[in-house]
Every structure is written in C-alpha cells, then in structure tokens.
C-alpha positions as CSV (number, residue, x, y, z in Angstrom):
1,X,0.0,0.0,0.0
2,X,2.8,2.2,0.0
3,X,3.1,2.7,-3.2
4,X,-0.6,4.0,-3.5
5,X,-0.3,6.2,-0.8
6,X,2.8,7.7,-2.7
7,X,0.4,7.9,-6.1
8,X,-2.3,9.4,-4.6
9,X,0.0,11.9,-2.6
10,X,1.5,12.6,-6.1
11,X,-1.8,13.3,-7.6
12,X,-3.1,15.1,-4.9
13,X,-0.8,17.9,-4.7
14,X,1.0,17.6,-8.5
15,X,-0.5,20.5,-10.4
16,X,-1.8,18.9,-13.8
17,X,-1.6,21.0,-17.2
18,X,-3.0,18.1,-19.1
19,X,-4.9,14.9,-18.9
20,X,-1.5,13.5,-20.1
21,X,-0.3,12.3,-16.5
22,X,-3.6,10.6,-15.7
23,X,-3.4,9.3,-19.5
24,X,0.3,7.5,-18.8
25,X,-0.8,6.5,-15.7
26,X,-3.6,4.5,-17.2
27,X,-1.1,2.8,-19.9
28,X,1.6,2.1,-17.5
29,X,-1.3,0.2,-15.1
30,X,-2.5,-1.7,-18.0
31,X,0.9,-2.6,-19.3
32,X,1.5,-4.3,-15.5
33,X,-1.5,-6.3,-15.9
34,X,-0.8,-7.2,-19.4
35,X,2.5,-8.2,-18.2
36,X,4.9,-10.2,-15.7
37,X,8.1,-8.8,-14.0
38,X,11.3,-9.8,-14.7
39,X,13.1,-12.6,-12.2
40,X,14.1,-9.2,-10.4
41,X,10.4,-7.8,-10.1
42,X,11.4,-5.6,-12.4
43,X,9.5,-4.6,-15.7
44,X,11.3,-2.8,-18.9
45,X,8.3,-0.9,-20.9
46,X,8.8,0.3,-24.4
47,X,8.0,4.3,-24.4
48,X,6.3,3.2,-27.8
49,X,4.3,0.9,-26.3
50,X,3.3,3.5,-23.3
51,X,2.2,5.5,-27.0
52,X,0.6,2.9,-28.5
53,X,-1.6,2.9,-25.4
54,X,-2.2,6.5,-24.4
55,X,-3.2,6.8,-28.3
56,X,-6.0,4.2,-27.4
57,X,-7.3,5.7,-24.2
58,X,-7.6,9.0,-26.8
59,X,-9.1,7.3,-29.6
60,X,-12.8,7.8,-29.1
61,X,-12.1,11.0,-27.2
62,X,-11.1,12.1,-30.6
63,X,-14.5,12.2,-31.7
64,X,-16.9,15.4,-31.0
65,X,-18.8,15.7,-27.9
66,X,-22.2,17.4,-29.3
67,X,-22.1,20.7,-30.8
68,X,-18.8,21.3,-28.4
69,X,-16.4,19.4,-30.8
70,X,-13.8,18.1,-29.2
71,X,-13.2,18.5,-25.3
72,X,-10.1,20.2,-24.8
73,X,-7.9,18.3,-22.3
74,X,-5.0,20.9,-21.9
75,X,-5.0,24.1,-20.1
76,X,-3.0,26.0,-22.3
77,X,-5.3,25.6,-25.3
78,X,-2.2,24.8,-27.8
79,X,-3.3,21.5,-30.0
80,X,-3.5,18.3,-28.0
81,X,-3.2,14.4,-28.4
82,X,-6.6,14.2,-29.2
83,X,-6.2,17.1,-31.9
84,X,-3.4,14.9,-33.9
85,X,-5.3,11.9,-32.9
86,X,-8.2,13.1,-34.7
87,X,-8.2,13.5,-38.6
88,X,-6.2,10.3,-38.7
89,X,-9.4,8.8,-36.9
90,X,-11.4,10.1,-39.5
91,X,-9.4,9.1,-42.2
92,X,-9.0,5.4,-40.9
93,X,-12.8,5.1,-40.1
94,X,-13.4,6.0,-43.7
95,X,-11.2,3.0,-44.2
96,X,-13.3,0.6,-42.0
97,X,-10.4,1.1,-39.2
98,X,-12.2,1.6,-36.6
99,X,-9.7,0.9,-33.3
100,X,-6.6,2.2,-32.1
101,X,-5.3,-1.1,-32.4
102,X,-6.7,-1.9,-35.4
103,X,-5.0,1.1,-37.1
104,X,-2.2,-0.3,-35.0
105,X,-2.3,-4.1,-36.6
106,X,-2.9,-3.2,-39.6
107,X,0.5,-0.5,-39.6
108,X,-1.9,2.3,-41.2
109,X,1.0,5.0,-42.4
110,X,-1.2,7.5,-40.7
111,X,-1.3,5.8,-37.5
112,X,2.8,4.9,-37.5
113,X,3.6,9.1,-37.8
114,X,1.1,9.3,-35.0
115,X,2.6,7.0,-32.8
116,X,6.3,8.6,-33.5
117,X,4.6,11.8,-32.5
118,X,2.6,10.7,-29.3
119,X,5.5,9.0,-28.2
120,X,8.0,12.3,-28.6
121,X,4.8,13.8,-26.3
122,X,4.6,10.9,-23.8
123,X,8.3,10.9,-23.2
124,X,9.0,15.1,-23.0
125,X,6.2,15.6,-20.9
126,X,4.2,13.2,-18.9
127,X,7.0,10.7,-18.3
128,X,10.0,13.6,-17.7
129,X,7.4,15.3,-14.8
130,X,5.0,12.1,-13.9
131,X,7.1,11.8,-10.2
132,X,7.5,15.3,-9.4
133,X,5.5,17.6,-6.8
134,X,5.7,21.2,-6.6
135,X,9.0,21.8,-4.8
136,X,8.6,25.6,-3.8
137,X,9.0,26.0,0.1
138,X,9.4,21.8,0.6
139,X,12.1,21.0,-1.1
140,X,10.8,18.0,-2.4
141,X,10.6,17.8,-6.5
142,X,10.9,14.9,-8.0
143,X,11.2,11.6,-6.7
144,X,11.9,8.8,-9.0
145,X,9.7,5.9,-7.1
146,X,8.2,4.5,-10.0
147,X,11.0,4.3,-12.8
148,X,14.1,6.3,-13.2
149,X,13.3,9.3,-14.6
150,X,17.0,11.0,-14.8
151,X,17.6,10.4,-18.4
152,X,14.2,12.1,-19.9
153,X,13.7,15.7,-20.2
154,X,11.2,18.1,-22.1
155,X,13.0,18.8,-25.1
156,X,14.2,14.8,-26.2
157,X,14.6,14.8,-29.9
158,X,13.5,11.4,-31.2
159,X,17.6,10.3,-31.9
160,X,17.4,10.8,-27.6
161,X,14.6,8.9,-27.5
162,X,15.5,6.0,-29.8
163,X,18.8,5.8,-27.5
164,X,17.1,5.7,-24.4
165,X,15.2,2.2,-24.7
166,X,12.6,1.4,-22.7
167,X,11.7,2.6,-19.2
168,X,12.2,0.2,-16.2
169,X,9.7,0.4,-13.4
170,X,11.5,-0.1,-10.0
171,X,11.3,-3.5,-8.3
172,X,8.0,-4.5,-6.8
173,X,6.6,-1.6,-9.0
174,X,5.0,-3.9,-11.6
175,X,3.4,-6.0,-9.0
176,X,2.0,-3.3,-6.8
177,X,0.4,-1.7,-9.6
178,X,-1.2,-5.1,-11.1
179,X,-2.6,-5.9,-7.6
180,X,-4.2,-2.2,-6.9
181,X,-5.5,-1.5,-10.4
182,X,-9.2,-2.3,-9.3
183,X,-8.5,0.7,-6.6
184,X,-6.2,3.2,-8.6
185,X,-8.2,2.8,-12.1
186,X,-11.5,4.2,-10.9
187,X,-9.2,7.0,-9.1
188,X,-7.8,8.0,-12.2
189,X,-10.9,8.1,-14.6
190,X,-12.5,10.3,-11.8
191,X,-9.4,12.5,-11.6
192,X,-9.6,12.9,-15.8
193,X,-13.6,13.1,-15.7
194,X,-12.3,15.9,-13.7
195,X,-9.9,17.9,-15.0
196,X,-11.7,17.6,-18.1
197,X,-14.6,19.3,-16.6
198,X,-12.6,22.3,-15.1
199,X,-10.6,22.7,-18.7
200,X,-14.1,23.1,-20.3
201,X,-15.8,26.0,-19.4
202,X,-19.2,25.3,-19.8
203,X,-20.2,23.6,-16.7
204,X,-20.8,19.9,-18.1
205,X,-21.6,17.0,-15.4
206,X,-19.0,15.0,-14.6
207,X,-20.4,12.3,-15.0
208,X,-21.6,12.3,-18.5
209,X,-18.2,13.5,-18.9
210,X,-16.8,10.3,-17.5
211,X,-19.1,8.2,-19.8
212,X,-17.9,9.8,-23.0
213,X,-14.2,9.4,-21.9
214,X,-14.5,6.2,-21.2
215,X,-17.1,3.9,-22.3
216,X,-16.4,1.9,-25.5
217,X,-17.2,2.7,-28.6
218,X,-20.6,0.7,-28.9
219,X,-20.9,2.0,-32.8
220,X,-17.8,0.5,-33.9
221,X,-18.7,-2.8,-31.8
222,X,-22.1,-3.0,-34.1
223,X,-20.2,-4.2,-37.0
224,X,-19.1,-7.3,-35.2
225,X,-22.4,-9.1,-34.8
226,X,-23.2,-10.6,-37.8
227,X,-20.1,-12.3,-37.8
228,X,-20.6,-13.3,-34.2
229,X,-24.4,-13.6,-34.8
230,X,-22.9,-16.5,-37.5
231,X,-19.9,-17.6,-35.3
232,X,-22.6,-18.7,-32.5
233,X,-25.3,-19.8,-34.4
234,X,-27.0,-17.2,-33.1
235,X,-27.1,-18.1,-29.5
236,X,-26.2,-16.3,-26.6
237,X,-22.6,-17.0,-26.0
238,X,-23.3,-17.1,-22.2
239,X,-26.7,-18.9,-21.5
240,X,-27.1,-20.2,-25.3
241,X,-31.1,-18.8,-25.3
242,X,-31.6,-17.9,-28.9
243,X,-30.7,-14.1,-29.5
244,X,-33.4,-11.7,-29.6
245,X,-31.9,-8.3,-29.0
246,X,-27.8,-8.8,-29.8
247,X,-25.3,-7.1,-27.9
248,X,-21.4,-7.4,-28.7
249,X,-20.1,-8.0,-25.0
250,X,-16.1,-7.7,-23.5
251,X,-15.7,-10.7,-21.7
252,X,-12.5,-9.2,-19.5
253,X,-14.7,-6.0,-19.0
254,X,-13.6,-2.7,-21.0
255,X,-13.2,-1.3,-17.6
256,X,-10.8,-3.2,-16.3
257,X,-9.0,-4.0,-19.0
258,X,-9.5,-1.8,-22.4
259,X,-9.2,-4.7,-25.2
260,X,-10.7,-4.6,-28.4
261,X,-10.0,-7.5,-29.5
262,X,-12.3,-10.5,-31.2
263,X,-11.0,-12.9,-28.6
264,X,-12.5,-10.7,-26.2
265,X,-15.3,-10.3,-28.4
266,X,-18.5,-12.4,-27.7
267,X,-22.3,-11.9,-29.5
268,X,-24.8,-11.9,-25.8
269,X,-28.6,-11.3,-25.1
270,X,-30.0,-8.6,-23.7
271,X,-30.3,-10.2,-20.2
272,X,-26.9,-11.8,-19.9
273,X,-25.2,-8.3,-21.4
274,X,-27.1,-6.0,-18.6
275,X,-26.8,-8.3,-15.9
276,X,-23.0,-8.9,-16.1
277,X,-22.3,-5.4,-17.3
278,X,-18.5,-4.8,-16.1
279,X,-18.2,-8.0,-14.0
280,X,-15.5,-10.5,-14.1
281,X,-16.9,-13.8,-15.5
282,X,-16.3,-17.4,-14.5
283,X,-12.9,-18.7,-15.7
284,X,-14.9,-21.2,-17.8
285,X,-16.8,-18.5,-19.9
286,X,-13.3,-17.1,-20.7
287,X,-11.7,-20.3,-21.3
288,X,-14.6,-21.1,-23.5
289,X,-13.8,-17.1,-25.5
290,X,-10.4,-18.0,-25.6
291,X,-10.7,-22.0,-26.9
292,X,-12.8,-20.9,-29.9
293,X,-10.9,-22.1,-33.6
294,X,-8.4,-19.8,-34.4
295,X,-9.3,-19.5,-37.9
296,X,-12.5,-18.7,-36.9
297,X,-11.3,-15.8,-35.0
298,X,-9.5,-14.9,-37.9
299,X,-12.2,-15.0,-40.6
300,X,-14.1,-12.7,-38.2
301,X,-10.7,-10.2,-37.9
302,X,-10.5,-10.4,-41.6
303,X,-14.4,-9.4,-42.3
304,X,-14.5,-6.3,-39.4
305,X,-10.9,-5.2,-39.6
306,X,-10.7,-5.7,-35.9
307,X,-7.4,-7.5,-34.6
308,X,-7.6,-10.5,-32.9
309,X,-5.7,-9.7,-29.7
310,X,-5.5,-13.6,-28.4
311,X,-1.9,-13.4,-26.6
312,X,-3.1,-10.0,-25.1
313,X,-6.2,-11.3,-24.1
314,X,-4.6,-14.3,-22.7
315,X,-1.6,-12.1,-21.0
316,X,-4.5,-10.2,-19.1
317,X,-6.5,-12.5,-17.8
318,X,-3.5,-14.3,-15.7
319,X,-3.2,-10.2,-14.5
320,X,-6.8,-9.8,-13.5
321,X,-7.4,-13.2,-12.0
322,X,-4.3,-13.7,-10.4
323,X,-4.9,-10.5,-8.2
324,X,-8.3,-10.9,-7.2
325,X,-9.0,-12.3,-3.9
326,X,-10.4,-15.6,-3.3
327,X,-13.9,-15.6,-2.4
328,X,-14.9,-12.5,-4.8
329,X,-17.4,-12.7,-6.5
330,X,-17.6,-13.8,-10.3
331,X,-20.4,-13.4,-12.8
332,X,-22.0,-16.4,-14.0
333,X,-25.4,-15.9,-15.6
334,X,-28.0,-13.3,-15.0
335,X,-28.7,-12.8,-10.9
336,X,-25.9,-16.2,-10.0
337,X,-22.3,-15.3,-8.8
338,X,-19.8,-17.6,-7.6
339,X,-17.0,-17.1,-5.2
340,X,-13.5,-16.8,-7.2
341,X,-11.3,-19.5,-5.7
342,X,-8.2,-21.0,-7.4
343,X,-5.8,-17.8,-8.8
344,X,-3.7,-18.1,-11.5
345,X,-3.1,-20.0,-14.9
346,X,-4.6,-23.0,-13.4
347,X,-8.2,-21.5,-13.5
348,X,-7.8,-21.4,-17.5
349,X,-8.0,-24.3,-20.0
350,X,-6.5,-22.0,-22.8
C-alpha cells in the first residue's frame, strides 16, 4: 500500500496542465496487468508501447462531444493528443479502421507518424514530470519511485529517444500496480472526468463526462455481430437462449482492461449483457472465448478489420485473475455469482 499512498499523494498535490499524466498513468497500469516482472520484479516498458496505449485511451475521445467538438484536455489551449489523434481517426474510419489497435495491426502509415509523435509527447512531458511535486518551500521535486526518470527531459529529440530504450519500473513496481489497479483505475478516470470538466468551461456534469471518456465505442462494436451472430449460431454466448436483442459483450470488462479484441469479443442477449455489465466472469466463460478455432477468430478479424488480440487477451487475464481475492465474487449468468477461488493459470483451459 505504500506505493498508493505515494500515487495518490503525487496526484493530490501535482499540479496537472494536461490529462497526459492521468493518461500514462492508465497505460503504465495496464501494461503491468498485461505483463509479468522480470526474475528481479522488475519490468522494462517500451516508451512506444506506453504511445501505443495513451493513443487508445484517446481514440474515441477524438470524436466530437455534441455541438462542443472536441473536449479540450489541456489548459494551455495549444493542439492536444486528441487534436493529432483526430483527422487520422477520420481518415482510418473512412477506411473501416475503426480501433486504435486496429489502425495499430494493420501498420496504417497514418497511424505509424502518430505513434512517433505521441511517443515524442509521452516521453517530453508526462514521463519527464509524472514523479515530481511542486518543490517551492518543501524542497521535495521529483522523486523517481516509480522508474528512473534522470535520463528524460522536455525537449528529447526522437535520436534521444530511440537511444534511451525502454523505461524500467523499480522492483515490486509492476506488481503493486497489477494488484491495486481495481483501486487506482477508478481513481484515475475520476481525476480525468475531472480535470476535463474544469478545462471546459461550460459547466458539463462530470459524469456524463466520465461516460464519453471512457465507455467503448458501442458503434464501432455493431459491426461485429453478424459475424458473431454467425460464429454462434446465433445463441447467446453465455446462456445459449436464442438471440433476440444482440449485444457485442467484452468478456475481461472494458473497464478493467480496455481490449478490443475479437477474442475478447462475444455476441450476448439482452439479459446476460445487462446483468453482467462490467463483471468479471467465471474462468470457464473465458476459457470457452479464448478455446474458440483460431481460424474462426481470424475470418471474423478479416471481415471487421478488428485485430484478434489472443496473446493480449490471454496475457491479461492471468493479470486480472491472479490478483483478485479468493472468495470474490464472479459473474455467472443473470442474478448467479460464484466465489472466485483457485488464482492463476490453473483456473484457465487456454
């Protein structure tokens, strides 16, 4: 718990002239769960892979809220993330690319400039000042608790950053964050819902601020169910009722873990869809995601232009499960949970 009391510390008295903190955050958290520590606890992270995910928490923020356009998520109104992240959004949708990691997969042009651009970003300024607190008077400034920070600095040039490698969270780092990402997650998206507020002057509530951020892009997800819909024989891929009312449902929730991905991909009913809403299922429903035929997988990536994400599905799931405790609750139909008892690989068949 020290290390949360340290984050929350940071973010409690860290002034914040961006979302781009909160943003890295996010990626680095997700990047632990996605991933194991070295045999010295350990874990090296690509910058470009810290990019690669920033890019997707800004994806469908890149898209107009209402008549306001986009939010702006900086305070010194110069263009954003989610300015740069946006045309080439529109041009890739136009394309039927309709994901971050989609555009990511399929190594759009547009996307690959992008990426060298939000990675320039991620490494000048949220990584260079993501440990320091304001020093005036306390002498404190930064402390590097999370990675060493010594080498970074706000005006890298990309031959700087292509020397530097990858950053190395501290040992114990990677662990700590896996384990509280249920606790700091939340935090975080709170924080953003936020500061995104404040930076838009037009009195919005936060929490329909919070859903735009944040929730999936059910549009895009639309595409996916007559191939599901044909995958499943049009059965519920939970209860296997016939489907009345389809829904395209993340089996490791969005919320927890932000894959779009047809492994994580499953056609539900109404009923099983809004009663397990951001739940963790039973091991077996995602054994039984994660079992289906590969090629089948891949004739549905090939028809929606939506990547198949298997070995980042798989990665996260040993992240998520392994860190709950035993005796938490897991969702196994509509109205029936059962108490999560054996952690680890051995709960999964895949």
């Amino acid at each position: 718990m020290a290390l949360a009391q340290r984050l929350v510390a940071l973010l409690e008295t860290g002034q914040r002239q961006s979302t781009y903190k909160l943003a890295t955050l996010m990626a680095l958290i997700d990047a632990c769960v996605e991933n194991f520590p070295a045999a010295d606890s350990t874990l090296a992270v690509p910058i470009q892979e810290i990019a690669h995910r920033v890019i997707a928490y800004y994806w469908n923020q890149s898209r107009p809220y209402d008549e306001r356009g986009l939010l702006s998520q900086n305070k010194n109104g110069g263009r954003s993330i989610p300015d740069l992240i946006a045309p080439v959004r529109n041009t890739l949708m136009g394309q039927r690319v309709r994901t971050a990691e989609a555009a990511r997969e399929a190594e759009a042009p547009e996307y690959l400039r992008l990426a060298r651009k939000v990675e320039r970003i991620v490494a000048q300024l949220p990584l260079t000042h993501l440990q320091t607190v304001p020093a005036r008077g306390s002498g404190v400034g930064r402390q590097d608790f999370i990675f060493d920070a010594s080498r970074l600095h706000k005006k890298m040039t990309l031959a700087e950053l292509d020397a530097h490698g990858p950053i190395v969270l501290h040992a114990g780092v990677a662990k700590a964050l896996r384990e509280l990402a249920p606790l700091l997650k939340p935090m975080l998206e709170m924080l953003w819902a936020t500061d995104v507020a404040n930076m838009n002057r037009s009195h919005l509530e936060t929490d329909d601020i919070a859903g735009f951020l944040f929730g999936s892009d059910r549009t895009a997800l639309t595409s996916l169910t007559p191939h599901l819909r044909d995958l499943q024989d049009n059965r519920c891929f939970y209860c296997d009722r016939t489907v009345q009312t389809a829904h395209v449902d993340h089996v490791l929730p969005w919320s927890r873990i932000p894959i779009d991905g047809v492994a994580n991909l499953v056609l539900t009913d109404d009923r099983c869809n809004l009663s397990k809403l951001a739940s963790l299922p039973v091991p077996e429903h995602l054994s039984r995601a994660l079992s289906r035929p590969a090629l089948d997988l891949a004739e549905v990536s090939k028809m929606t232009r939506f990547p198949v994400l298997l070995d980042r599905t798989q990665r996260a799931s040993l992240g998520l499960y392994g860190t709950i405790a035993p005796g938490s609750p897991l969702w196994q139909a509509p109205n029936r949970y059962v108490p999560h008892r054996e952690p680890g690989r051995r709960s999964f068949s895949f």
